[in-house]
Phi, psi and omega in degrees: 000132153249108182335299167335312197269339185268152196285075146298123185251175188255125181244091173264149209289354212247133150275110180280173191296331194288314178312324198292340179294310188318300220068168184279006157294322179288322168288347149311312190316294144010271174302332175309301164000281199287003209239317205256002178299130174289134127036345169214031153085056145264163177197124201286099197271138197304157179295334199289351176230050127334283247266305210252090190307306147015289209267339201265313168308321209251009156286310175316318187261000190084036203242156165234029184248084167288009157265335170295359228222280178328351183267321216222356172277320165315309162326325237234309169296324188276353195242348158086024172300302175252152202220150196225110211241152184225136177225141204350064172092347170272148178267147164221140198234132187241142172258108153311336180247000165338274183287005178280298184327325202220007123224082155264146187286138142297125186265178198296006200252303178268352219279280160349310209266342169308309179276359172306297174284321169294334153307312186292348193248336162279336161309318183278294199325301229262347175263010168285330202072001183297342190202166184202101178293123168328125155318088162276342128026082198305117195300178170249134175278117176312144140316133164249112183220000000 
C-alpha cells in the first residue's frame, strides 16, 4: 500500500465511557464505520438494499455477517454515534461527531507527549529487533535519456 497517497483517519485508542456500552463488537463496528465515512462523516448507503438498513451497512463496510451488523448498529444509533438520515429517497448514515474527531487541533502538551511516546515505543521495537523502519530517506533520481 502506498500510504502517502491514501486517505487516512484518526482512530483513537482511548474507550470512553459511552463506547465501553457499545462492546467490543459495537466498537469494531465503530471503526469500520469511521475508516469507510467520507471526509465529513457521511456514508452513502446503496439504493438497492434500502429496504433492509441492516444489510445496506454491512454491504457498505464489507461485513459479511449481516447479523453482527444488526446486533451492534443499534447500540451505536442508540447512543446517538450514528445517526440514519433519508434525504430525497437516498439513504445515509451520518457520524456527528466525525469531523470534530479527525481535525481537531492538538494541543503542544499532547502533541510533545505523543512524540514522545512514539520515540520511546520504535525505540524498544527496533531494539527488540520486532520492526526494521523504512529507508525514508529521498532516494536519487536516475537520468533518463
Amino acid at each position: 500500500m502506498d500510504f502517502g497517497n491514501e486517505h487516512s483517519v484518526r482512530i483513537y485508542p482511548k474507550v470512553s465511557p459511552t463506547a465501553r456500552l457499545w462492546g467490543f463488537f459495537g466498537r469494531c463496528l465503530m471503526d469500520q464505520l469511521v475508516k469507510t465515512a467520507d471526509r465529513a462523516g457521511v456514508i452513502d448507503l446503496p439504493d438497492e438494499l434500502v429496504d433492509d438498513l441492516h444489510a445496506a451497512v454491512a454491504s457498505t463496510i464489507h461485513c459479511p455477517e449481516v447479523d453482527w451488523v444488526r446486533n451492534f448498529l443499534p447500540k451505536l444509533m442508540e447512543h446517538g454515534a450514528v445517526i440514519h438520515r433519508e434525504v430525497e429517497g437516498k439513504h445515509y448514515l451520518v457520524l456527528p461527531r466525525y469531523y470534530e474527531a479527525q481535525y481537531c487541533k492538538i494541543n503542544t502538551t499532547a502533541s510533545k507527549r505523543a512524540s514522545d511516546a512514539k520515540k520511546r515505543d520504535v525505540e524498544r521495537a527496533t531494539s527488540l529487533g520486532l520492526i526494521e523502519l523504512p529507508n525514508t530517506e529521498p532516494q536519487p533520481q536516475q537520468a533518463t535519456g
